[in-house]
C-alpha positions as CSV (number, residue, x, y, z in Angstrom):
1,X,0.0,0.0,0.0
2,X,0.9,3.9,-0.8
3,X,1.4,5.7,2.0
4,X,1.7,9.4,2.5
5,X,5.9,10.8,1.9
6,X,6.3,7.2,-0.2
7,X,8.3,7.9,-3.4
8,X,6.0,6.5,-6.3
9,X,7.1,6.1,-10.3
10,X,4.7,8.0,-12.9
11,X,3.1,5.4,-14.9
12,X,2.4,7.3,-18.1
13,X,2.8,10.8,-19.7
14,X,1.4,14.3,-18.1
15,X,2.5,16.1,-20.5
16,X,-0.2,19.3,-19.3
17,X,2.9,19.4,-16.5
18,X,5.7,18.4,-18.2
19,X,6.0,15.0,-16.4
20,X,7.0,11.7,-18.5
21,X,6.5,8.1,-17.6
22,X,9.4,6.7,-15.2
23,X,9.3,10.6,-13.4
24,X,10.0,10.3,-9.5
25,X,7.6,12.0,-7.2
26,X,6.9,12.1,-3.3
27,X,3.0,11.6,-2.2
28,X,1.8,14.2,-0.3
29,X,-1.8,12.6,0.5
30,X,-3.3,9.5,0.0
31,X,-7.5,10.2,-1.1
32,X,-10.5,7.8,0.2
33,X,-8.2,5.1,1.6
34,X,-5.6,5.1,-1.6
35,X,-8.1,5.2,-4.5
36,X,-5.9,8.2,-5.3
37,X,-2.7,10.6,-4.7
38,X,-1.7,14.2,-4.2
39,X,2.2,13.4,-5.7
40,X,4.6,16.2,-5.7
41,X,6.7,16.3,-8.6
42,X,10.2,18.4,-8.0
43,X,13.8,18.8,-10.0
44,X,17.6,17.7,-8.3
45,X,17.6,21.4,-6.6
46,X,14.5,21.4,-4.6
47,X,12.2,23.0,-7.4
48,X,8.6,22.3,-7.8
49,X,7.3,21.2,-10.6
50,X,4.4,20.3,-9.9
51,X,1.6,18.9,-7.9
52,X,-1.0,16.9,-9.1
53,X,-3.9,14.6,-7.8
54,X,-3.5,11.2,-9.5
55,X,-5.7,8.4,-9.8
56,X,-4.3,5.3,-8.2
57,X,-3.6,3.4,-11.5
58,X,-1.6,6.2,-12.4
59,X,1.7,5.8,-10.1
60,X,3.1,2.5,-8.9
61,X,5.6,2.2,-6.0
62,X,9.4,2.0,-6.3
63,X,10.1,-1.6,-7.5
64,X,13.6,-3.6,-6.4
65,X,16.6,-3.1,-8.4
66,X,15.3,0.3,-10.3
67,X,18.0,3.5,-10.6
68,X,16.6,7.0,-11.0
69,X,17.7,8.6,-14.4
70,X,18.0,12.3,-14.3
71,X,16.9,14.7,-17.2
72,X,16.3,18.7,-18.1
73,X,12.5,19.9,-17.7
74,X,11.3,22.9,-19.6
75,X,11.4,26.3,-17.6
């Protein structure tokens, strides 16, 4: 189960945010027992991104064995 401050995985593209699939992001509240997530999406430096309320299906935890992969985001 999710829990609130867990590090979850974006499953697909939000591109409205400039997020990708495999983007890193911390929740920040778990909705009606973990049918959804307020994630926080931020760069290397601290920098918000963005914060977005996701369904469930949309993130998945941090699986064994997986490396984060760093890349540029728009301005």
């Amino acid at each position: 189960m999710i829990r609130e401050l867990d590090t979850v995985v974006l499953k697909g593209d939000l591109a409205e945010f400039g997020l990708t699939a495999g983007d890193v992001g911390t929740v920040v509240m778990v909705h009606e027992g973990g049918r959804g997530y307020e994630v926080e999406f931020v760069t290397l430096d601290g920098e918000t991104i963005a914060v977005v309320t996701l369904d469930a299906d949309r993130v998945r935890p941090i699986g064994p064995r997986e490396i984060a992969h760093a890349r540029r985001v728009a301005a």
